[in-house]
N, C-alpha and C positions, 0 to 999 in steps of 0.2 A: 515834748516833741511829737510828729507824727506817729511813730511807733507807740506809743502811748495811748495815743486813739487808735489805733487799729487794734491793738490787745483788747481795748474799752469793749469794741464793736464785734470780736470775734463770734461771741452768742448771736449777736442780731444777724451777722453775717449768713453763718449755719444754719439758722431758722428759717430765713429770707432764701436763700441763697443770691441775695443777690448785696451789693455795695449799700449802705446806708445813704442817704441825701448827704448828710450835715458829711462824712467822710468822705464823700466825692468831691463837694465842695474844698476839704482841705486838700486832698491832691491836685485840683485842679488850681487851688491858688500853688499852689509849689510846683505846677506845668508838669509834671507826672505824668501826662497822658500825652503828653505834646514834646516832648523833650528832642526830635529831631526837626522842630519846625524852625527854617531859618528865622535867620535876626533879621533879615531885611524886612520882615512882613511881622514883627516882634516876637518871637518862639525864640529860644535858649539855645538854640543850636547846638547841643549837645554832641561831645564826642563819644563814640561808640564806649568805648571802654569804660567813661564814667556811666553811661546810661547802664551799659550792663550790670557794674557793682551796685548800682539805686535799685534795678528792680532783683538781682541777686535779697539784698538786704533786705527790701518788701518782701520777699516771699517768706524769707525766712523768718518774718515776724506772722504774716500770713500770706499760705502758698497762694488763694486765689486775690488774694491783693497784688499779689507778683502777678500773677497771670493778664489781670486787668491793664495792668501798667503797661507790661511788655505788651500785648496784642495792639494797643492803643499806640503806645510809641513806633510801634512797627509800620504802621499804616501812615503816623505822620513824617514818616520817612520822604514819601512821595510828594512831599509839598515841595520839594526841592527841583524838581520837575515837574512842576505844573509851573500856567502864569498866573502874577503875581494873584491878580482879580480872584481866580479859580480857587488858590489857596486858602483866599482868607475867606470866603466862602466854605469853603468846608473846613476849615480849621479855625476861625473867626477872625476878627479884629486882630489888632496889635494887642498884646495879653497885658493887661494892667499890675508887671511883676519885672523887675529889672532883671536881665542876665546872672545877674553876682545875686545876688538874693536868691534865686533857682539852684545856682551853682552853691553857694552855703546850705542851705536846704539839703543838697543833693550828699554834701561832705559829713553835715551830722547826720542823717539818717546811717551813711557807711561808717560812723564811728571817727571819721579825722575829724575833730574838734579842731585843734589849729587852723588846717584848711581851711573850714567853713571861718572861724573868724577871719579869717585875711579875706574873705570872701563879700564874708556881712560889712567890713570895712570898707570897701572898694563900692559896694552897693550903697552905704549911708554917702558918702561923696557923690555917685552918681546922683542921689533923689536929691540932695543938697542944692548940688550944682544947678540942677533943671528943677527947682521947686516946688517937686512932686510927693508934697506931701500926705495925701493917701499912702502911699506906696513906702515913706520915710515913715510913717509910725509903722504898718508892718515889719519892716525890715526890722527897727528897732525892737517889738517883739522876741521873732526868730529871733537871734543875736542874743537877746538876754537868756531866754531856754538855752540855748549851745553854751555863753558863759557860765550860767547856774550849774550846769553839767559837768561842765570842764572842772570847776570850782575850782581852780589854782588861785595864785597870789593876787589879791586885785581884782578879780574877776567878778565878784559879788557887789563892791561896789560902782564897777562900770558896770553892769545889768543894773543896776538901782537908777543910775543916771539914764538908761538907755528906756526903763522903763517908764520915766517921768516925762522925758520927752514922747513916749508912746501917749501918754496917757493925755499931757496938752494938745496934742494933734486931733486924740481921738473926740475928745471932748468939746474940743471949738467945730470940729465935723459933723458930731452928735454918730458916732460907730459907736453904738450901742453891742454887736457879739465881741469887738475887737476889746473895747471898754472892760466889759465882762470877763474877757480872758487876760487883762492885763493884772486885775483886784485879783484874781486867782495865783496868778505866777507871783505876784509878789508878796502874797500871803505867803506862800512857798519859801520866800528869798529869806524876808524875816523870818523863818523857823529855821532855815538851814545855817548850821555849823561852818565856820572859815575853816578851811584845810591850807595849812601851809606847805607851800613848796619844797618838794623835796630836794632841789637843782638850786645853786645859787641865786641871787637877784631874781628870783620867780621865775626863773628861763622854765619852759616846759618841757615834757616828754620829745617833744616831735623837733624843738629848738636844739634841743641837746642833740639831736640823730644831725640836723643840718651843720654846727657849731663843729663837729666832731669831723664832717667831710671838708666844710672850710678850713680848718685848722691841715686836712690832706690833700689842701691846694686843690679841693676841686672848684671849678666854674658852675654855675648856678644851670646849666644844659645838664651837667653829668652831675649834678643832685639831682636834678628835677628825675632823672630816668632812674638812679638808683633807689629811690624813694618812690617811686610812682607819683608825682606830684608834676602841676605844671609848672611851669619854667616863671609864670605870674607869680604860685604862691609861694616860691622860693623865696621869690625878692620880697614877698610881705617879711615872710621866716627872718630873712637877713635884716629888713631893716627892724624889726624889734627885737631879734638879737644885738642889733650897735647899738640900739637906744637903753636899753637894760644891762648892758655890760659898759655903757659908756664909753663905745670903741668909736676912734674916728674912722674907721675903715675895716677891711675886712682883717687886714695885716693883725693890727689891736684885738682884731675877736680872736684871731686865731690864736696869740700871746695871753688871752683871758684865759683859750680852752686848756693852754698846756700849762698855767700856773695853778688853776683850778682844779687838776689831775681828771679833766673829763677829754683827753684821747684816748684809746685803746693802747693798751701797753704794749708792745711787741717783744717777744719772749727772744732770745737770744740763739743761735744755733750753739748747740754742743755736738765738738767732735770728740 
């Protein structure tokens, strides 16, 4: 993942003082710098609060990487008030990087692995749909880093599937760095150990927090806020919790979570 190359780069960093090429480039395909530019002219339109935990997280891998980030998103703040012409002019083209792909990027760098896959999902269908294959083997890349990461149930072998199709893309394109970094990550996949799930049916960490508020009648509004999460990556969370617990509805997840003894117990008053 990102943060991996930026620890890589920290020396070059302090020596130079200034960003490496090859690391500018990877922020700028993950719009890093760009993160408040609207969607109508193609920027991520980033809401305040995710942008601020992405460059929180950069900094803390390195501060003047946060710094670069923040100064750069702050500025493309004002595309939002300029016209359209104007903007893309000083903030370019339409950015050859879908929404949800930015948005997953932006979830594994802050450590929500879940997020981000509901995220890389939502973006594999986007490039699908409009048959933007450039953009469909990157996506597929990110995605396998964030499953290899995550390493729960199943997850090793959809990054193996994600990275074959990376690698047909790349190879009838002829993306020679993409290419190179995909023979790397799965050199990686084959040496890494399966972790099995701690949580039944391979539910995850972040499944079980959502599974546990369905089962207390909350609505997918009052997860999304109690979780810090949007209200999209809820209904990812839920539909791969009913596909994994084999629930026809939320009623059935809920009946999973209390037979499976994952609600909170609630301890009894004594008078």
């Amino acid at each position: 993942m990102l943060g991996h190359r930026i620890k890589a780069a920290r020396d070059d960093i302090q020596s130079r003082s200034a960003l490496p090429d090859s690391l500018v480039e990877d922020m700028a395909q993950a719009n890093l710098f760009q993160l408040y530019v609207p969607r109508s002219i193609g920027g991520p339109e980033t809401d305040p609060v995710t942008a601020f935990r992405a460059v929180e997280e950069l900094s803390k891998v390195d501060g003047s990487v946060g710094w670069c980030s923040f100064v750069a998103t702050a500025i493309s703040m004002y595309a939002a008030w300029m016209p359209p012409e104007v903007a893309r002019e000083l903030f370019g083209q339409p950015l050859d990087i879908s929404t949800d792909r930015t948005l997953g990027l932006l979830a594994g760098t802050t450590g929500d692995r879940d997020a981000a896959v509901g995220h890389f999902e939502d973006a594999l269908a986007f490039c699908r749909k409009a048959s933007y294959h450039p953009e469909l083997a990157w996506t597929d890349f990110d995605y396998s880093e964030v499953l290899l990461k995550r390493n729960g149930q199943g997850d090793r072998a959809k990054a193996t599937s994600r990275l074959v199709e990376a690698m047909d893309i790349s190879t009838e394109l002829g993306t020679r760095p993409l290419l190179e970094r995909i023979a790397a990550l799965q050199e990686k996949a084959d040496e890494q150990p399966v972790r099995a799930s701690v949580y039944p049916d391979g539910l995850t960490q972040r499944e079980i927090e959502v599974i546990r508020l369905v089962a207390a009648g909350k609505m997918d509004r009052e997860i999304g806020e109690e979780l810090s999460i949007s209200v999209n990556t809820v209904g990812n969370h839920v539909r791969n919790i009913l596909s994994k617990t084999d629930s026809a509805n939320r009623t059935e997840a809920a009946a999973y979570a209390v037979r499976h003894g994952l609600t909170p117990v609630e301890e009894s008053d004594e008078s």
